[in-house]
C-alpha positions in Angstrom: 332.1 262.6 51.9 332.8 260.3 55.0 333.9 262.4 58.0 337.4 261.8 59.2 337.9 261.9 63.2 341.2 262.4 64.4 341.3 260.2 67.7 341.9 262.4 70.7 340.8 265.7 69.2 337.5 264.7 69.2 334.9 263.5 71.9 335.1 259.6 72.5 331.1 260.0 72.5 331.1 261.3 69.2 334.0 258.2 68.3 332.2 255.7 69.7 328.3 256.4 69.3 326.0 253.8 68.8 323.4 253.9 65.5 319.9 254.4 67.3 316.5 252.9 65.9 314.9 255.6 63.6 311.2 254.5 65.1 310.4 252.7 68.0 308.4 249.8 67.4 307.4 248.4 70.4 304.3 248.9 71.2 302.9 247.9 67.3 304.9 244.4 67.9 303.2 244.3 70.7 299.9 244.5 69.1 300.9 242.0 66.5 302.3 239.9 69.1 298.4 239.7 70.6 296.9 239.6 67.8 298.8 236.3 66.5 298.4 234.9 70.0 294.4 235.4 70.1 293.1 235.2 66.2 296.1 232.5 64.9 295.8 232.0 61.3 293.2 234.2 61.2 295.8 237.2 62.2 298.5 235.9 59.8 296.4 235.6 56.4 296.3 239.2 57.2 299.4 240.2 57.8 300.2 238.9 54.9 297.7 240.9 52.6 298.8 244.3 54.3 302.5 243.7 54.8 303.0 241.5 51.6 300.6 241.9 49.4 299.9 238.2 49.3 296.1 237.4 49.2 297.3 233.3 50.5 295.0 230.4 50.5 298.0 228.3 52.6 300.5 230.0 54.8 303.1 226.5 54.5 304.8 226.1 50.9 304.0 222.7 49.5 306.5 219.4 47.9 305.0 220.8 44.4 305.7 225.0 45.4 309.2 223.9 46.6 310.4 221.4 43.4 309.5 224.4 41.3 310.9 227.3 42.5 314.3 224.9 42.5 314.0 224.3 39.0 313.8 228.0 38.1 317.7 228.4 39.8 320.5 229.1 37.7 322.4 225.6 37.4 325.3 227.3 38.2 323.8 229.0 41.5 322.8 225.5 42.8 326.6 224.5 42.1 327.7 227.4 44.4 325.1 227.1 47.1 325.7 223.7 47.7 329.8 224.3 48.0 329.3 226.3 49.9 327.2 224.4 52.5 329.6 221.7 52.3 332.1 224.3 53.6 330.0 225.9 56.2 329.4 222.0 57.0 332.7 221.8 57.3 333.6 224.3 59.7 330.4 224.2 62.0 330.7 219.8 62.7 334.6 221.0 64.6 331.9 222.3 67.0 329.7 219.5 68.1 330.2 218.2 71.9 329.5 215.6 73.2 328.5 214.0 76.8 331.2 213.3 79.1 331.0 211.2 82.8 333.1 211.5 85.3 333.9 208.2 88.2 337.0 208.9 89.5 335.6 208.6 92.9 334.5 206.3 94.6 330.7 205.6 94.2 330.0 208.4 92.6 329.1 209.4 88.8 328.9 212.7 87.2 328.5 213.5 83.3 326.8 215.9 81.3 323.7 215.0 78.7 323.9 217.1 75.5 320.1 217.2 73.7 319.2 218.9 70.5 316.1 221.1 70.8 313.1 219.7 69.2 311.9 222.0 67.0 313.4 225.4 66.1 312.1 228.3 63.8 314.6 230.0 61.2 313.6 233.6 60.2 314.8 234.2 56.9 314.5 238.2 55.8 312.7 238.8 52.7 312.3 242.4 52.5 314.4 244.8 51.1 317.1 241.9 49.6 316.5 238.2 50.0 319.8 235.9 51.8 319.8 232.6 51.0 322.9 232.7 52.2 321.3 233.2 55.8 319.7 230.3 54.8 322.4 228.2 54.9 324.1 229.6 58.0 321.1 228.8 60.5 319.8 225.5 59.1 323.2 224.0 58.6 324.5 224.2 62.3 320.8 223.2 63.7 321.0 219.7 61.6 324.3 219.4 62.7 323.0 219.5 65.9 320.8 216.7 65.7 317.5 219.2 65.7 314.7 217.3 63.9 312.2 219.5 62.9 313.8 223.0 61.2 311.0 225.2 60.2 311.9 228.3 58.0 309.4 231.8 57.8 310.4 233.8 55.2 307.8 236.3 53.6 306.1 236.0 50.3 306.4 239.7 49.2 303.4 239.9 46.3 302.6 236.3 47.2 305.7 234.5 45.9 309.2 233.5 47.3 312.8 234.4 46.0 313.4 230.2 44.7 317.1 230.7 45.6 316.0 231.0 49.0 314.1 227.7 48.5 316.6 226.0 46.6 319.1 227.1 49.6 316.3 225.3 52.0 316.3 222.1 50.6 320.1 221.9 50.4 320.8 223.0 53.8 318.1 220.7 54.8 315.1 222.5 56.1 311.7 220.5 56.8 308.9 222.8 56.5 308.8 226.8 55.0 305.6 228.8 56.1 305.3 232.2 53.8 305.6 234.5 57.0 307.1 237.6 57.8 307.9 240.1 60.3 306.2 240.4 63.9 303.9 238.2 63.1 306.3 235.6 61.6 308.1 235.5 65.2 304.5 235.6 67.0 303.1 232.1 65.2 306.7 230.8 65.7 306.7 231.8 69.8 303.4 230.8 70.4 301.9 228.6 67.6 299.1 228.5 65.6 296.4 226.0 63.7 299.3 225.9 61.1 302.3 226.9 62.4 304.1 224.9 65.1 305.5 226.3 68.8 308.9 225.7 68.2 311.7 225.8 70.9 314.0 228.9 69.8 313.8 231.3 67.0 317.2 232.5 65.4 317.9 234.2 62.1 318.4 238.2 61.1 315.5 240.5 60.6 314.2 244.2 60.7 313.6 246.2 63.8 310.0 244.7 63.8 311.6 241.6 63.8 314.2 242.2 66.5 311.4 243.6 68.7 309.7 240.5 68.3 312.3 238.2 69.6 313.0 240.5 72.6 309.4 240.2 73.6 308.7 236.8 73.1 311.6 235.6 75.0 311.2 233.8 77.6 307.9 232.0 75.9 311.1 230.5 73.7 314.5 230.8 73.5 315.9 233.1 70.8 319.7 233.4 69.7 320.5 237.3 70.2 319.0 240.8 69.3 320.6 241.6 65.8 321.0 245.1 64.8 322.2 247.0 61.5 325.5 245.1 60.1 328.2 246.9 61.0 331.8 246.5 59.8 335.1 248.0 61.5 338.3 247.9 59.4 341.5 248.2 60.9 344.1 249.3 58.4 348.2 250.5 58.2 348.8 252.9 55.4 350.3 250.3 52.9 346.5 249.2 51.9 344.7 250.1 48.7 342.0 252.5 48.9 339.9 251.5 46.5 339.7 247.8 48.2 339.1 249.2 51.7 336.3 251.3 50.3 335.0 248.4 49.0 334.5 246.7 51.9 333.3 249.6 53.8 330.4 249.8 51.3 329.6 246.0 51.1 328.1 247.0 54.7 326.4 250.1 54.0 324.3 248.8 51.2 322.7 246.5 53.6 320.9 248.8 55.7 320.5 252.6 55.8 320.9 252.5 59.6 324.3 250.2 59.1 327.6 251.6 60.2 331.3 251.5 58.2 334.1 252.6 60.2 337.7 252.4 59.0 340.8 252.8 62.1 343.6 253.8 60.8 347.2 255.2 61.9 347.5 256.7 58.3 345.5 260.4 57.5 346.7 260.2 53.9 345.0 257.2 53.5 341.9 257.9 55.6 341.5 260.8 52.9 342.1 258.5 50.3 339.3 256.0 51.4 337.1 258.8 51.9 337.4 260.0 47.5 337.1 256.1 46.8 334.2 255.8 49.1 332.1 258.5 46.9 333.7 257.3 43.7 332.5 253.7 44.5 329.2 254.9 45.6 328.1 255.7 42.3 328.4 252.6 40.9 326.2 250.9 43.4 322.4 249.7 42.5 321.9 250.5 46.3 323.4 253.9 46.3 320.9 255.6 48.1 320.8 252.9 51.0 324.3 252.8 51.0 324.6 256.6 51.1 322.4 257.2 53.8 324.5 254.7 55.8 327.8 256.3 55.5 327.0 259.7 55.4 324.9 259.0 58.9 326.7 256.4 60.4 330.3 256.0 58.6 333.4 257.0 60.3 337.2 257.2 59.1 339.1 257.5 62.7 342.9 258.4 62.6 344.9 256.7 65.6 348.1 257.3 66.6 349.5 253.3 65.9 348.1 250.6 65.3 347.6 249.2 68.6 345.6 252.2 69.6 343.7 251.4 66.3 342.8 247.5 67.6 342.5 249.4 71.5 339.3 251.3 69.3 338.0 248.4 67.8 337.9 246.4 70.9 335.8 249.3 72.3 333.5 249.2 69.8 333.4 245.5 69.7 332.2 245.0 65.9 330.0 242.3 64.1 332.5 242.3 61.5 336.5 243.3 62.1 338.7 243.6 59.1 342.7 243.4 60.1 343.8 245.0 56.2 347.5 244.7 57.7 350.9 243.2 57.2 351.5 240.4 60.0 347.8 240.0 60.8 348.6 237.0 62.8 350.7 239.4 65.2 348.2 241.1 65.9 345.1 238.9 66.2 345.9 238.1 70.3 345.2 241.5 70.9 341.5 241.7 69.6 339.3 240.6 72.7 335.4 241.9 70.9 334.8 241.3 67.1 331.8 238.7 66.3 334.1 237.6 63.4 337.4 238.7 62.3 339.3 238.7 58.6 343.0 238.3 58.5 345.5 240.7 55.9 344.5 242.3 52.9 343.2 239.6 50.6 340.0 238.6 53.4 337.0 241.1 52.7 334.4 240.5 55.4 331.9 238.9 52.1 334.1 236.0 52.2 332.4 235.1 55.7 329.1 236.2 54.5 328.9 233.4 51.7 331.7 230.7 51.4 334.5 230.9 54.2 332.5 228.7 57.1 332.0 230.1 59.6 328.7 231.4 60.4 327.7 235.0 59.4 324.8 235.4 62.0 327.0 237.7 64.5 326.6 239.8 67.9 325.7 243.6 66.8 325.7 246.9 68.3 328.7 246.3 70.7 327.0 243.2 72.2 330.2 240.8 70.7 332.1 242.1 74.4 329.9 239.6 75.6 328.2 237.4 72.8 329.5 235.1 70.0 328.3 234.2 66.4 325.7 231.5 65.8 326.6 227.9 66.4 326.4 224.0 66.8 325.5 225.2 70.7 322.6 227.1 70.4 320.6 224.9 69.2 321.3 222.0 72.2 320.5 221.7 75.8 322.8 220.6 78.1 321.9 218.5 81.2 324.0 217.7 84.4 323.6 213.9 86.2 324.8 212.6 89.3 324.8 209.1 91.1 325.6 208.1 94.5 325.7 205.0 95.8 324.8 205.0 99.8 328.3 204.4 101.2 329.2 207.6 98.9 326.4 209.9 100.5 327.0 208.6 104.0 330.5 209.9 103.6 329.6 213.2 103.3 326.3 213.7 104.8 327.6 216.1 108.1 329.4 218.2 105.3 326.5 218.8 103.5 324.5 219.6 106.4 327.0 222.0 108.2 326.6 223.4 104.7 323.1 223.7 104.4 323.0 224.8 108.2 325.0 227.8 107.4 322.1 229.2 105.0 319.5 228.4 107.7 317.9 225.9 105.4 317.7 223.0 107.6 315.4 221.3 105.7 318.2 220.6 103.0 320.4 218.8 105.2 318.1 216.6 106.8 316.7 215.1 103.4 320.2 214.0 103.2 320.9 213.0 107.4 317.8 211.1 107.1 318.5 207.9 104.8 321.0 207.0 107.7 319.2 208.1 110.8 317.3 205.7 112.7 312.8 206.0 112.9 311.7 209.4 114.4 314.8 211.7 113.0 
């Protein structure tokens, strides 16, 4: 049974500890990591045999791999996948920005230049459970970017892919899928190989190999966050049905045996009652054991005195995924400041974001939304500043900016500026 906390009885560190890795993995990524960078192909082929069990003769899937893995998909899936792109299409294009220039003074011009990256590398787990939803939610918002080359990694567990994955490619419009996983996946993508292409920034979900990668190869590229275990946070008043809000607890738990469901309510009777639906609904799960693990380990049912102390919790832990399961939710939606992305009322389970909603499903983890946001349109652009001053402008305000430059003791500054109006010998 889920453990129930009452808020201020117990410890805050036992109320707001964090799940913590089960290995650490750093220093085999960082063997991978070399390996990739100094054998290239070599390395991957095998990766691939001892991680996948796929004895490849090409790491990139071909036009004729790609048509028929789509014509294996349920008609029916297709249908859904590709309504649901339209609506994460949808959603992500109210995102684009564009330049701007400023010349409201005279003489002078400023603006900023938005530029897509040129190449970026979607991860796309494979492992455990295959996401072609995932698919959809980093590809869409890099083409709406304007990115032109989106290369997908996604491993070939026993030498084949999942063709909804592929089907999810082509609609969401990837260019190029390379049958690579883990570490190693990241490390061809980072630092490029004879096949696999350098690309600019790496985003997508993975495993704690995975994760470790990114960390380490940042800086070689840009990457969009360190994802940890989903996590989901549920906010509920006594009126709710139990059965429903153990539902949506355990659509998190069976993703991940380290992921964490926590419910905050200002109800006990109906913290208990989660807590019998919770090992009823386990049960029934073809992930029970993975879904067990996680909420016996990691799930919490915290009793607060109100609601508001229920959304003051929430903001402290600062969840990937925040259900509000009460009346009003509108009311009360000001009040949340950290949550990567938040369901309104009763009838908005958090796997309404994870395949159809809009917006995107690639969220800050592990307390990091205090400071982070979900994936977007912006990570995959660049944004440059310009200026422009005409000679009357700059003469104008030449002493400022050397007085300026004076007062850091870099002189130097300030005469590359004095100079252009000074006579021979300054």
């Amino acid at each position: 049974m889920m453990r129930i906390y009452e808020y201020g009885q117990v410890s805050n560190e036992e109320i707001f500890a964090r799940v913590e890795p089960e290995v650490d993995v750093t220093a085999v990524v960082r063997d991978i990591l070399a390996d990739v960078r100094n054998r290239g192909d070599a390395a991957l082929y095998d990766y691939c045999r001892r991680f996948d069990r796929a004895d490849l003769t090409a790491l990139e899937v071909t036009p004729e791999e790609w048509d028929a893995a789509i014509s294996k998909v349920d008609k029916k899936l297709l249908a859904v996948l590709e309504q649901s792109a339209k609506n994460i299409e949808a959603f992500h294009r109210r995102q684009v920005r564009t330049d701007f220039v400023l010349t409201d003074r005279p003489g002078m011009v400023l603006g900023q230049k938005i530029t897509p990256l040129q190449r970026v590398g979607l991860y796309i787990p494979g492992g455990t459970a295959c996401y072609p939803s995932s698919v959809l939610m980093n590809a869409i918002p890099a083409k709406i970017a304007g990115v032109p080359e989106r290369i997908m990694v996604t491993p070939a567990n026993g030498g084949s892919l999942n063709p909804a994955i592929l089907a999810a490619a082509k609609i969401a419009g990837v260019n190029r899928i390379f049958k690579l996983g883990g570490a190693q996946a990241v490390a061809a993508l980072a630092y490029g190989t004879e096949s696999v292409p350098r690309v600019d920034k790496i985003v997508g979900p993975g495993n704690a190999y995975v994760a470790e990668a990114k960390r380490q190869v940042f800086g070689q590229v840009s990457i969009d966050m360190i994802a940890g275990p989903s996590e989901i946070l549920v906010v509920a008043d006594g009126t709710n049905n139990p059965a429903h809000l153990a539902a949506d607890l355990l659509s998190q738990a069976e993703h991940d045996k380290l992921a964490s469901a926590v419910l905050v309510t200002d109800s006990r009777p109906l913290a208990e009652a989660v807590a019998a639906e919770v090992e009823r609904q386990l049960k029934l799960l073809p992930r029970e054991e993975i879904a067990r693990a996680s909420i016996e380990n990691n799930g919490k049912l915290i009793v607060a005195q109100s609601l508001d102390q229920a959304i003051d919790i929430a903001n402290e832990i600062a969840p990937e995924h925040l259900e509000l399961a009460v009346d009003n939710p509108f009311d009360h939606l000001s009040k949340v400041r950290n949550a990567g992305s938040i369901f309104l009322g009763k009838y908005c389970p958090e796997a309404l974001g994870d395949y159809w909603a809009g917006p995107n499903h690639t969220l800050p983890t592990m307390g990091t939304a205090r400071f982070s946001s979900p994936l977007s349109v912006d990570y995959f652009i660049k944004k440059s500043s310009f200026t422009y001053y005409t000679a009357d402008a700059l003469e104008a305000v030449a002493g400022d900016i050397a007085a300026f430059a004076e007062s850091e003791g870099l002189r130097g500054h300030g005469r590359s500026v004095q100079i252009r109006f000074a006579g021979e010998g300054f």
